[in-house]
N, C-alpha and C positions, 0 to 999 in steps of 0.2 A: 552459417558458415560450414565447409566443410573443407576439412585439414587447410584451414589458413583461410580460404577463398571463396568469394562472397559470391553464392547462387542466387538470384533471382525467381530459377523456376525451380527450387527445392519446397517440398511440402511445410508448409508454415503449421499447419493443427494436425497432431494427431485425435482420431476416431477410432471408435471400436466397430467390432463388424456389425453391431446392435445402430450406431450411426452415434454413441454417445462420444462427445468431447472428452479429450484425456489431455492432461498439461503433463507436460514434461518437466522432468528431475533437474533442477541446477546445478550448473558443474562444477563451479568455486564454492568449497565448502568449508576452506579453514577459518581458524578461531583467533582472536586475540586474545594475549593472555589476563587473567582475572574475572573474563565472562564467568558469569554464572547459568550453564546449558537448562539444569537441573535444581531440585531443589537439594540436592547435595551434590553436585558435579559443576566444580570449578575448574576452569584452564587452566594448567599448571605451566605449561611452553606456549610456542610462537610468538608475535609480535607485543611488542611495549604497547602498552596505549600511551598516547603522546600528545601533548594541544601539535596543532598545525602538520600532523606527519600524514593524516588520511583525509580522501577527498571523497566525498560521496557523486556519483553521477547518475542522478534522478531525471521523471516529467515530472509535473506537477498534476496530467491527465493518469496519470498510472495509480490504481489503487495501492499496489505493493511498494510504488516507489513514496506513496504518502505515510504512510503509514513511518516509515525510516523518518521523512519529513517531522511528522509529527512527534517523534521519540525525541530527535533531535531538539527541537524547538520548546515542548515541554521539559525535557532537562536544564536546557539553557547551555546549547554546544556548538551556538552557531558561531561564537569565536574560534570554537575549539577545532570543529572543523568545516571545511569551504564546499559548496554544490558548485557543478556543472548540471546546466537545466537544456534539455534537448529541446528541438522544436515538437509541438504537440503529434504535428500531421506527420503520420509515418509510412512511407510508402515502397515501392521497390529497392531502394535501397538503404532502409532499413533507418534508425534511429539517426537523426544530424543536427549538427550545432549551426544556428544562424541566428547570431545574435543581433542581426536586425528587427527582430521579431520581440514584440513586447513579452518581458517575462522569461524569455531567455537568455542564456549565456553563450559564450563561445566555450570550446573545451580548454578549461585554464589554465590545466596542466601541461598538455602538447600538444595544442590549436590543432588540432585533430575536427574533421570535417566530418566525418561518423563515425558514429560509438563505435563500429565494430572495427577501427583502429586501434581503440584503446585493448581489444581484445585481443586481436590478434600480435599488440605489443607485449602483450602478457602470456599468449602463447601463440607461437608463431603456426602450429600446426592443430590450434583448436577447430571443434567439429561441435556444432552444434547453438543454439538460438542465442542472439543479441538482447539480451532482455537489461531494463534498469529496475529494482535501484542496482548499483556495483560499488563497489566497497574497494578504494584503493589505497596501495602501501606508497607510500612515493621513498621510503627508504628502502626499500625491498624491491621497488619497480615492478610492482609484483598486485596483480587483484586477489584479495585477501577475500571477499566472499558475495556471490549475487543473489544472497538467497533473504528475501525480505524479514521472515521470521526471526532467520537469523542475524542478521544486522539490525533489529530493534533491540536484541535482548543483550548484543553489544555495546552499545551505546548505551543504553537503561541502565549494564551491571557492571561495564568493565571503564567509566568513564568517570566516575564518581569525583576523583580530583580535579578535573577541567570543568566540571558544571557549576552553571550559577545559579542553578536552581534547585535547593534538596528536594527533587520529586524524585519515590521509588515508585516505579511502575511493577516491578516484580516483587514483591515485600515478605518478609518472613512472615509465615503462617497462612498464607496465601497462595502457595508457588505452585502447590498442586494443581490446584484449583486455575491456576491459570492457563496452565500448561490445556488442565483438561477442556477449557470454556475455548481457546483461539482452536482446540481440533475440534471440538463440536460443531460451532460455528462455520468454520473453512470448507465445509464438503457442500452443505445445502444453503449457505448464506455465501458467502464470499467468493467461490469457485463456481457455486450454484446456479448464479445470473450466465455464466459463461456455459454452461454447460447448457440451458436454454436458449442461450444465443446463437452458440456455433454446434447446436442437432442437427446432424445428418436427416435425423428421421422424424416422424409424427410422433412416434413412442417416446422416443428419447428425451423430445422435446417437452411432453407431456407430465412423464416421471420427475421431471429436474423442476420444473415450473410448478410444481406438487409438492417437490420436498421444499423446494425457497418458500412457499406461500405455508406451509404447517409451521416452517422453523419460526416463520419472523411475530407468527399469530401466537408462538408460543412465547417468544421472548416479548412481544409486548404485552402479553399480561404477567408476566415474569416482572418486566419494569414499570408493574403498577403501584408494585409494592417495598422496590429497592431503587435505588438511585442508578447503582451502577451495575452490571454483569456480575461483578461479585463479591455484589451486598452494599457494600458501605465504604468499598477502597474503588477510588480509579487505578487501572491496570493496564497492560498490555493489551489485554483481550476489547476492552473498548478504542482502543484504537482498532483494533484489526475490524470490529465490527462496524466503527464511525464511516471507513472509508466506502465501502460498499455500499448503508445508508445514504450519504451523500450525495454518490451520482446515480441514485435507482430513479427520482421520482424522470430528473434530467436525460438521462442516457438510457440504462435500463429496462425502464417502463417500454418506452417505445425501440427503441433500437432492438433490445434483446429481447423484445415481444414479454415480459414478465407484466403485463398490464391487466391482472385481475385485480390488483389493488396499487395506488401510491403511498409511499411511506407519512403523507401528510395526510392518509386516513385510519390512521393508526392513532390512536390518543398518547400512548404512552412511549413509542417510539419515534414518533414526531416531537415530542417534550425531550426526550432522552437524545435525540441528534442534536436541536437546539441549545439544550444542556453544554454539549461538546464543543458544538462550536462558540460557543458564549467564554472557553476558557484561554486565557491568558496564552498569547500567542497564535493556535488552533486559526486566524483567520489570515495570517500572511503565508500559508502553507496551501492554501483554498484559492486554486483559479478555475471555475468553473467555464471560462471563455474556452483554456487550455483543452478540458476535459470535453467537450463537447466537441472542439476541433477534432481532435483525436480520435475520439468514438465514429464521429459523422462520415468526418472525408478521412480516415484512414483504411473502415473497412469497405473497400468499395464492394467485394461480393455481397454484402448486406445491404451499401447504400449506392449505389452506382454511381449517382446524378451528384453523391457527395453535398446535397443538401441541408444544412443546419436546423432542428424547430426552432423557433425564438421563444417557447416556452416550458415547462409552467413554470418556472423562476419562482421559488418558493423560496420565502424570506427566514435564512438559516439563523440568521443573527437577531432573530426577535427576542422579546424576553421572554422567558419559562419560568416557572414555579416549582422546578424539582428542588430547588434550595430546602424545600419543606420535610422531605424525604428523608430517612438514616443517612447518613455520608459524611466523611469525612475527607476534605482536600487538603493539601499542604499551602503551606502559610504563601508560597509563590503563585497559586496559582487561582487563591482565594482574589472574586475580583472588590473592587473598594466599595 
């Protein structure tokens, strides 16, 4: 969008001169109050956390919008608060609700036909990308913040009295450490696939596809020895890193050319997705139909023909044996 008004032929990626992919800055950045940003820096102002006052509007094919997903649903806040789920396939005009479409919704709030209505009701002369997940005040009329990171650690710290489930994903003694494992991870694992995907260049393409393929070799002998990212607590940071796992061997692999290895040749990161998805909740946040629609027929400069694979459908919900491992889960999320 620029100032209010949906382009079509405005540039969607930015590129460096090198041909390397760059994501762009989120523009809703405010905070509700009681987040905990830091591991000493709590929100002192802006909005109440409230059951029923925020809406979240997510895909279910979006890695950033699952990741909220998943904060959500391991806390136990899906009374607390309501999803709009866009349709997967995203095309010239941008993110839309049709909830004819299995697994979608319509927009619930104000039957809004695409997202970039809800945006521009939030600001009439915004400039810049429609992206989900978004984080909405319905007391305030007001988008409260579209930045994924930051709406997990809202929900994880500032939601405490609406959840029904005591899981701390940010936990005292830990916070450092988490903060530092979701930025390590985020440049050559989670960003990393995109950066291989959308290379201008041989180089670029080559460098990105080099640092994903060191990181993930490193982290799965990293989780040869610990259950989770860090150590012995489930965290933030394994979400952030679940979602990426998930759709590499599916979308990834082949779409974004990252195919020197799949994650189901990894011993210990194939155990440790399985792991994740084995936990409580973790598999009604998972449409993989969704994520492949979206990958396939939405980028048509990568896929023209908008072709789907029909595989390799690796079986996420097997059983694993990391139970054996240091870790400890909370009492909700331990399964029977």
């Amino acid at each position: 969008m620029i100032d209010g008004e949906w382009h079509t032929d405005a540039e969607q990626l930015s590129k460096s001169e090198r041909g390397e992919f760059q994501r762009d800055q989120t523009s809703f950045r405010d905070w509700i109050r009681g987040t905990r940003r830091g591991p000493d820096d709590v929100v002192e102002d802006g909005p109440e956390p409230e059951a029923g006052r925020y809406h979240l509007y997510v895909s279910y094919a979006c890695p950033w919008a699952h990741r909220v997903l998943l904060t959500r649903a391991l806390k136990g806040l899906e009374d607390a608060i309501d999803v709009s789920v866009v349709d997967p396939v995203r095309v010239d005009q941008g993110w839309e609700f049709d909830a004819e479409k299995p697994g979608t919704t319509p927009d619930k709030l104000f039957g809004s036909d695409y997202l970039r209505e809800v945006y521009a009701r939030a600001d009439p002369d915004y400039t810049g990308r429609v992206t989900v997940p978004v984080l909405y005040d319905t007391a305030e009329d007001a988008i409260v913040n579209n930045e994924s990171a930051e709406i997990m650690r809202m929900l994880d710290t500032a939601f405490d009295d609406y959840a029904e489930n005591d899981v701390d994903l940010y936990p005292e003694g830990y916070r450092e450490e988490v903060d530092d494992l979701i930025e390590r991870i985020y440049d050559p694992i989670n960003n990393g696939v995109y950066k291989a995907g959308f290379a201008g260049t041989q180089d670029a393409y080559e460098d990105a596809v080099t640092d994903l393929f060191d990181a993930l070799t490193e982290w799965d002998a990293t989780l040869g020895t610990q259950r989770f990212l860090a150590g012995d607590r489930l965290t933030e940071a394994d979400l952030a890193m679940f979602t990426t796992l998930y759709r590499f061997d599916e979308v990834y692999h082949t779409h974004f050319k990252c195919n020197h290895r799949e994650i189901t040749d990894y011993d210990h990161l194939w155990g440790y997705l399985r792991d994740l998805c084995n936990l409580p909740g973790v598999e009604a946040t998972c449409d993989m139909h969704h994520v492949k629609e979206h990958y396939y027929r939405s980028h048509t400069d990568l896929n023209p023909k908008g072709i789907v694979p029909i595989g390799p459908d690796p079986d996420f919900f097997a059983p694993h044996t990391r139970d054996d491992l240091p870790g400890d889960l909370p009492d909700a999320l331990r399964t029977p």
